[in-house]
C-alpha positions in Angstrom: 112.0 111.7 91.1 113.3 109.2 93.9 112.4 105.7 94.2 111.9 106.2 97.9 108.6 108.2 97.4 105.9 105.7 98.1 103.4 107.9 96.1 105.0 109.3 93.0 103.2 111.3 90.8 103.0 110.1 86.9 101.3 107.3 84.9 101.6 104.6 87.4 99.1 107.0 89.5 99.1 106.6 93.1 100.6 103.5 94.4 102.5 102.3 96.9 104.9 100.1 94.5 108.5 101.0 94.8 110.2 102.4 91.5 113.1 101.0 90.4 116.0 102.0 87.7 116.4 99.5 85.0 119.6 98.6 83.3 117.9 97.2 80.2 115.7 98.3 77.5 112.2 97.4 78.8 110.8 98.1 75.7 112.9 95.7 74.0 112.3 93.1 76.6 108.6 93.9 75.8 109.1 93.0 72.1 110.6 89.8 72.8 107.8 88.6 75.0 106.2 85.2 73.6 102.9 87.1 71.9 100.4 85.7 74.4 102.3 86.5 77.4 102.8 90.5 75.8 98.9 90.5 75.0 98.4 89.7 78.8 101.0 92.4 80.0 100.1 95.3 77.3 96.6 94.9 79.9 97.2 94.1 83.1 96.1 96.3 85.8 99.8 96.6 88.2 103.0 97.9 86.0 105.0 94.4 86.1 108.2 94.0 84.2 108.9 92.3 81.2 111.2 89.8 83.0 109.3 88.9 86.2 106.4 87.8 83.9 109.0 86.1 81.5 110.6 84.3 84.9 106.9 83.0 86.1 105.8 82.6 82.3 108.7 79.9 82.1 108.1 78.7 85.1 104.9 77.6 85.0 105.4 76.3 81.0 108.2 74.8 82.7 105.8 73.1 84.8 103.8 71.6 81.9 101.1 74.3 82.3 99.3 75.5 78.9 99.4 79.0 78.0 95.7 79.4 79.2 96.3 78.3 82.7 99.9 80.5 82.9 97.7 83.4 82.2 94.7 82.4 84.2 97.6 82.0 87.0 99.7 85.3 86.6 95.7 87.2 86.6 95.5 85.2 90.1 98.8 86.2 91.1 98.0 89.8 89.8 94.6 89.8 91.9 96.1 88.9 95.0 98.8 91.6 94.9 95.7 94.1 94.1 94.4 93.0 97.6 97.4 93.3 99.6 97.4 97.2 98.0 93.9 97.8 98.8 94.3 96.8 102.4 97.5 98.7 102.8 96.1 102.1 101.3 92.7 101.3 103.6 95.3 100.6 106.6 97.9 103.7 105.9 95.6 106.2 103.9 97.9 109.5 102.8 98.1 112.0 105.2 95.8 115.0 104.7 92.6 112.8 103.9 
């Protein structure tokens, strides 16, 4: 499996989010999430990695936000990169439909 296929079969379905290798243990990123921060992850809706939603999660604590509003904000964040996918699958649907 390539991470140049835009639509790669397997459990992230069909998407147009590039793959890429990893040089960690996700898993073990996973694990050392702050709990509310892994709750949010172990549900959300695109396949992000452990340490982008670490990065933003400190980030915005950083920023004096409470951990409500950092989750209200990565859903936001999520919701708007669910949007930009919708419109691109509407705008290049794949061939043979």
């Amino acid at each position: 499996m390539t991470s140049s296929s835009p639509l790669t079969p397997g459990n992230l379905g069909r998407t147009s989010i590039r793959l890429t290798r990893r040089s960690t243990d996700p898993m073990a990123d996973f694990d050392a999430l702050p709990p509310p921060l892994r709750r949010w992850l172990a549900h959300a809706d695109l396949p992000w990695s452990p340490a982008s939603c670490l990065k933003l999660w400190r980030k915005y604590r950083g920023a004096g936000l409470p951990t409500n509003q950092v989750l209200d904000q990565l859903a936001r964040l999520q919701a708007r990169k669910l949007a930009r996918l919708d419109m691109t699958a509407k705008l290049f649907p794949p061939s043979g439909e």
